[in-house]
DRENTIFI-589694 format. One record per residue: residue in three letters; x, y, z of N, C-alpha, C, O in turn. Coordinates in steps of 0.05 Angstrom, whole numbers, padded with zeros to 5 digits, always signed. Example, Ala and Ser with C-alpha at 12.3 -4.5 7.8 and 13.67 -1.06 7.14 Angstrom:
BEGIN
Ala+00264-00114+00156+00246-00090+00156+00264-00066+00156+00285-00066+00169
Ser+00257-00045+00142+00273-00021+00143+00258+00001+00157+00268+00023+00161
% end
This chain:
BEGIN
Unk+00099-00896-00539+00115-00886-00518+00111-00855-00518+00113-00843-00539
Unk+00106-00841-00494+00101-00817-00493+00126-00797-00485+00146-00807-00474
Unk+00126-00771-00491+00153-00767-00489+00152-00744-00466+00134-00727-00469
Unk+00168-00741-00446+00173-00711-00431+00168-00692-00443+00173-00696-00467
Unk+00159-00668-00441+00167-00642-00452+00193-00625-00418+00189-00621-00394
Unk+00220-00620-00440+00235-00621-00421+00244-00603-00430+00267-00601-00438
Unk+00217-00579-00431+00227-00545-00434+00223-00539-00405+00212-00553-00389
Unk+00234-00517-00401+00230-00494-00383+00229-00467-00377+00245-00454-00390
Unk+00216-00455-00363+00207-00430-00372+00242-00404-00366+00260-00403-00349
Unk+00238-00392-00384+00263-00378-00388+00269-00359-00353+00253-00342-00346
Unk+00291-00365-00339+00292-00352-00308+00289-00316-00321+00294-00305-00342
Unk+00278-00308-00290+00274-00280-00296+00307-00283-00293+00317-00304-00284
Unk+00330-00252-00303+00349-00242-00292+00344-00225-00271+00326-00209-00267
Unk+00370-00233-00254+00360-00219-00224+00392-00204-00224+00415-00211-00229
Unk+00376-00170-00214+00391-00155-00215+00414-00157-00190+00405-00160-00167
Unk+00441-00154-00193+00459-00154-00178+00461-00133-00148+00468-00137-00125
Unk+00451-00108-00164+00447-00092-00141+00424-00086-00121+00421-00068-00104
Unk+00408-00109-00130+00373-00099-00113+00378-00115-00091+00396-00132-00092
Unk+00367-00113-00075+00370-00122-00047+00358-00143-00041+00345-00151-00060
Unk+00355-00158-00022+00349-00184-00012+00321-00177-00010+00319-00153-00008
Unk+00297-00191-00009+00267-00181-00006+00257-00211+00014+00268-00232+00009
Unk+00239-00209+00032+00226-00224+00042+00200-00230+00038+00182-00214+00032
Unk+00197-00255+00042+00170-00268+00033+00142-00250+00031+00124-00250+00014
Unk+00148-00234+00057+00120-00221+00067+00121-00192+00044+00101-00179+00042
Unk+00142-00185+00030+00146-00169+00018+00134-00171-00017+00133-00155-00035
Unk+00126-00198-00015+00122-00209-00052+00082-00198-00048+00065-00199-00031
Unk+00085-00190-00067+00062-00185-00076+00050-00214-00076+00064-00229-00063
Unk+00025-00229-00087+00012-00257-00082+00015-00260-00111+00006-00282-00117
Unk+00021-00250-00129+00027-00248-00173+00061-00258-00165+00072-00277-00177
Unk+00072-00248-00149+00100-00258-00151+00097-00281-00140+00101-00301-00155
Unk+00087-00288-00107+00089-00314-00098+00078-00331-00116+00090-00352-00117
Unk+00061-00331-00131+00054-00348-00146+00076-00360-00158+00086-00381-00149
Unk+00084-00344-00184+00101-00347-00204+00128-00367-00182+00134-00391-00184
Unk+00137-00351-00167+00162-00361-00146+00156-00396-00144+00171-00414-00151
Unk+00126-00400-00130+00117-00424-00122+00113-00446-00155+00120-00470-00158
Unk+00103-00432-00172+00102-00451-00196+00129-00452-00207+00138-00474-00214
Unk+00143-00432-00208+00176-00438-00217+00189-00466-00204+00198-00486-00216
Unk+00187-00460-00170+00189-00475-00159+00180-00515-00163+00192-00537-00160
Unk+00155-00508-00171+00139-00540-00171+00153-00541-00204+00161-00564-00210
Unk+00156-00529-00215+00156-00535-00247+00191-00548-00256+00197-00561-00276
Unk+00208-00541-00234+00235-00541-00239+00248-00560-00207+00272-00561-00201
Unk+00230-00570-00195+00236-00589-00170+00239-00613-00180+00224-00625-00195
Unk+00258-00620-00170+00273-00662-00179+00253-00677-00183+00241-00683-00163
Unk+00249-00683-00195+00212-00709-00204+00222-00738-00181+00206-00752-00170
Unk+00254-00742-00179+00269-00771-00166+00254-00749-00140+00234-00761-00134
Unk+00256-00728-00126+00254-00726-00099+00231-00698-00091+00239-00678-00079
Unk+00213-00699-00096+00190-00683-00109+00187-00663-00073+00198-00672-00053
Unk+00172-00640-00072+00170-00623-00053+00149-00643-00030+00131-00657-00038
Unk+00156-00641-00003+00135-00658+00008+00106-00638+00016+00103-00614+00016
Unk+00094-00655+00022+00068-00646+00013+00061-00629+00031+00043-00612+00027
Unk+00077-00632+00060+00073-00610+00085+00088-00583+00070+00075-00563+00065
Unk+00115-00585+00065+00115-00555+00053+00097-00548+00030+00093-00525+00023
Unk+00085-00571+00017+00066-00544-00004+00042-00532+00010+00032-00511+00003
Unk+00032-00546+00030+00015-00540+00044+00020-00518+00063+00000-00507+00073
Unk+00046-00511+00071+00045-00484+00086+00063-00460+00073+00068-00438+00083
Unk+00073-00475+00039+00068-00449+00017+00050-00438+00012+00050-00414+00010
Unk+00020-00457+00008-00006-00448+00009-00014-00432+00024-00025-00413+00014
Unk-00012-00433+00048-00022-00424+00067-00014-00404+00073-00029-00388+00083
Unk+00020-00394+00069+00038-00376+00063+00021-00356+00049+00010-00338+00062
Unk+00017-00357+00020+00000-00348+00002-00025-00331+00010-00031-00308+00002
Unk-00044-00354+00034-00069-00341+00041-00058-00321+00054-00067-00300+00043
Unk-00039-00315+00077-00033-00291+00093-00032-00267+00083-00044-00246+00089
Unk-00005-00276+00059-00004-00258+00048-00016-00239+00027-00005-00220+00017
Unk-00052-00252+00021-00077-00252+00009-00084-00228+00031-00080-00204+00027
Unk-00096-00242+00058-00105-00231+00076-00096-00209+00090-00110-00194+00104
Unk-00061-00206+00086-00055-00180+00099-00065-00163+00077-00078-00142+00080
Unk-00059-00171+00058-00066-00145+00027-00089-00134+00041-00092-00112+00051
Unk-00107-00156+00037-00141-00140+00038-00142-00126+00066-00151-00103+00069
Unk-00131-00141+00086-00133-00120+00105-00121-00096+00109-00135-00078+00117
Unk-00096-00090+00105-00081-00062+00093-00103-00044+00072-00103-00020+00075
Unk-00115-00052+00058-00129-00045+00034-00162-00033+00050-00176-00014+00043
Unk-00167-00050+00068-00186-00042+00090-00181-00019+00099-00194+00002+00096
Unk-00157-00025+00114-00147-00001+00127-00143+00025+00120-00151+00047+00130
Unk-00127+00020+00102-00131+00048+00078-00152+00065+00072-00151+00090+00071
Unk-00172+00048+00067-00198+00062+00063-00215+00073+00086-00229+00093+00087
Unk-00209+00052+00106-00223+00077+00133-00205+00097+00145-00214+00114+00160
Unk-00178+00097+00138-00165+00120+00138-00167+00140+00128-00162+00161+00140
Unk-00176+00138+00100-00182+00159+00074-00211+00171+00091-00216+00194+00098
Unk-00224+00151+00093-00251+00164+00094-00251+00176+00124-00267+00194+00129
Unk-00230+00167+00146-00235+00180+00165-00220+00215+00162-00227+00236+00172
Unk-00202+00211+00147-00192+00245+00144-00206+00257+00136-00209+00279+00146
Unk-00226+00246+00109-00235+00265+00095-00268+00276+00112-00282+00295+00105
Unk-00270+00263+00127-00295+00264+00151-00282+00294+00160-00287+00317+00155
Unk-00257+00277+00177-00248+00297+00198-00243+00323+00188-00248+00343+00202
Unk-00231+00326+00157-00225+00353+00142-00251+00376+00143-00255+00399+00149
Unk-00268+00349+00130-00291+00368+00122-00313+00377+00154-00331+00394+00155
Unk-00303+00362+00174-00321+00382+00194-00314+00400+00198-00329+00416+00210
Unk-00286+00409+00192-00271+00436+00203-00282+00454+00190-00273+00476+00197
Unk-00310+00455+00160-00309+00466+00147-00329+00490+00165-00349+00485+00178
Unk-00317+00513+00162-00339+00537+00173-00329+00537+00199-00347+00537+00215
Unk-00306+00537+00210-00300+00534+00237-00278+00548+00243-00262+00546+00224
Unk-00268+00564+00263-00246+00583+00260-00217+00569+00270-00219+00566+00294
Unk-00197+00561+00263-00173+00551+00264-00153+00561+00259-00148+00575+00239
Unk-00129+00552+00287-00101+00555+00281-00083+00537+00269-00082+00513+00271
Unk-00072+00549+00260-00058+00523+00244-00023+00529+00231-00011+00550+00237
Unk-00010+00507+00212+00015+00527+00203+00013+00520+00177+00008+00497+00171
Unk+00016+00539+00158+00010+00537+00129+00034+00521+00125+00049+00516+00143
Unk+00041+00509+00088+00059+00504+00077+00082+00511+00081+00098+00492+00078
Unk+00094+00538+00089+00109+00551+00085+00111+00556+00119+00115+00579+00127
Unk+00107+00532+00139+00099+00534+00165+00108+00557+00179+00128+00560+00193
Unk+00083+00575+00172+00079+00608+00184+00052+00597+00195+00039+00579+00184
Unk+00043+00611+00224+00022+00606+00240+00005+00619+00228+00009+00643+00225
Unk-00025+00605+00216-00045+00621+00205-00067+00622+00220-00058+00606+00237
Unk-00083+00626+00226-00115+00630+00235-00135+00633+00216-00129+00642+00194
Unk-00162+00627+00223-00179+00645+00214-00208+00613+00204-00207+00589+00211
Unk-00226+00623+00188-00250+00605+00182-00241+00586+00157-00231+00594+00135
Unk-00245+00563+00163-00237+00535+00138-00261+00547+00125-00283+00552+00136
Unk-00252+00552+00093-00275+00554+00075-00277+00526+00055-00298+00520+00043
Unk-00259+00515+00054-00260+00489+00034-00243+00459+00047-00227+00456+00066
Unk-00251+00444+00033-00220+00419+00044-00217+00414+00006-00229+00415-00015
Unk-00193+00408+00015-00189+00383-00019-00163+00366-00010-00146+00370+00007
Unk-00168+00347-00027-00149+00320-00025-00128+00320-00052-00136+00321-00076
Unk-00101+00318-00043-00090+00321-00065-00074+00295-00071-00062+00286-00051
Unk-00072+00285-00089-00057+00246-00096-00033+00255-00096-00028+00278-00092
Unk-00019+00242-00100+00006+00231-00110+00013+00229-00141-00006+00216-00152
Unk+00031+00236-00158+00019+00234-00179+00041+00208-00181+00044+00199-00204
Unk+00056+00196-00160+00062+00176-00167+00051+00148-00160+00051+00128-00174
Unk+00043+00152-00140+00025+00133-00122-00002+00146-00112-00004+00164-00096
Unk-00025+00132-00128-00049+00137-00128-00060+00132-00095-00080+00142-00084
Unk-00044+00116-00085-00060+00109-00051-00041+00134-00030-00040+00128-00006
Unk-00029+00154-00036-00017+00172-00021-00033+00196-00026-00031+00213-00044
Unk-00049+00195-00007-00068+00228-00010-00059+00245+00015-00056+00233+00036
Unk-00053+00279+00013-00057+00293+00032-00079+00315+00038-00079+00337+00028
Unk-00099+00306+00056-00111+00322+00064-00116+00358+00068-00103+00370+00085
Unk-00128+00367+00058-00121+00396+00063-00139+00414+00079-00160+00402+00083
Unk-00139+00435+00087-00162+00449+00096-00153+00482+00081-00131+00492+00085
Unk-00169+00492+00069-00161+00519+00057-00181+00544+00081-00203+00545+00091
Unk-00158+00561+00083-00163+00581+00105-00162+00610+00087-00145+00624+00097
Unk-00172+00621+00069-00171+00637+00053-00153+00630+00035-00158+00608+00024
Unk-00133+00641+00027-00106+00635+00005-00088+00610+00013-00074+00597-00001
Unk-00095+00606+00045-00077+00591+00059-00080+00569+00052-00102+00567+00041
Unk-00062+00540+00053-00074+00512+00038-00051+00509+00070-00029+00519+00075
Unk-00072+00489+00090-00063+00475+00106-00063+00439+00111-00085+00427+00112
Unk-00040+00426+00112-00044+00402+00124-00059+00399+00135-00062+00418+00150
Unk-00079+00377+00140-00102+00370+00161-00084+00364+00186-00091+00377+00205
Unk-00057+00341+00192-00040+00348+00210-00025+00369+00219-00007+00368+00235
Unk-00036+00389+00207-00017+00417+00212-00041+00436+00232-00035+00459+00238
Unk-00065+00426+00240-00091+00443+00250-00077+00442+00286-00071+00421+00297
Unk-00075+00459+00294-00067+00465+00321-00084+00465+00342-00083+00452+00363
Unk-00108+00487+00332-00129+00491+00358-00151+00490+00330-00145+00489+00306
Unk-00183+00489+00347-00206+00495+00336-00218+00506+00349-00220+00499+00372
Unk-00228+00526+00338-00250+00538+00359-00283+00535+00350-00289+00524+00329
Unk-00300+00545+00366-00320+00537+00358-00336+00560+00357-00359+00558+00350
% end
């Protein structure tokens, strides 16, 4: 006679004060875990039917597919600023520095500066002598 194993995996604790989160919001490492919690701790007398696991699955792929496409996106964003930065280079521009005072004058450099909390938050810069400008901060160009 074979016997159950009728452990279970220990529940995460869920904090009282965090807020409600929606599906589209789980990373695809959480839906997972969520979905195997789910199959691992569901009534064996009345088991999940097979159409909802099939459009948890499918659930899953979306939210696969938006990742990569956001992650797409990101990157032709990056690369389109850093295009757009660096043609300004050698070109005479108005613009408003940091300290949004109206500057002028020839882009001698660009640089990209991170986030030092989040590696996917870069701001673009264009340097106008001492000046360090937002790439959204360029007003006119001249040529």
């Amino acid at each position: 006679m074979s016997r159950i194993n009728t452990t279970f995996p220990t529940p995460t604790p869920i904090d009282p004060g965090a807020k409600p989160r929606k599906l589209e919001d789980l990373d695809i490492d959480e839906f997972l875990k969520l979905m195997i919690a789910e199959l691992t701790n569901q009534d064996p007398l009345n088991p999940m039917d097979n159409a909802q696991l099939v459009e948890q699955i499918g659930q899953i792929r979306n939210i696969s597919a938006t990742t990569k496409l956001s992650d797409t996106l990101d990157s032709v964003l990056t690369g389109q600023s850093l295009t757009t930065a660096s043609s300004l280079i050698g070109k005479s521009v108005t613009a408003l520095n940091d300290q949004n005072e109206n500057v002028a004058g020839v882009v001698d450099r660009v640089s990209v500066e991170v986030d030092e909390n989040d590696n996917s938050k870069r701001t673009f810069r264009v340097h106008i002598g001492d000046d360090r400008v937002d790439l959204k901060n360029v007003r006119e160009i001249k040529t």
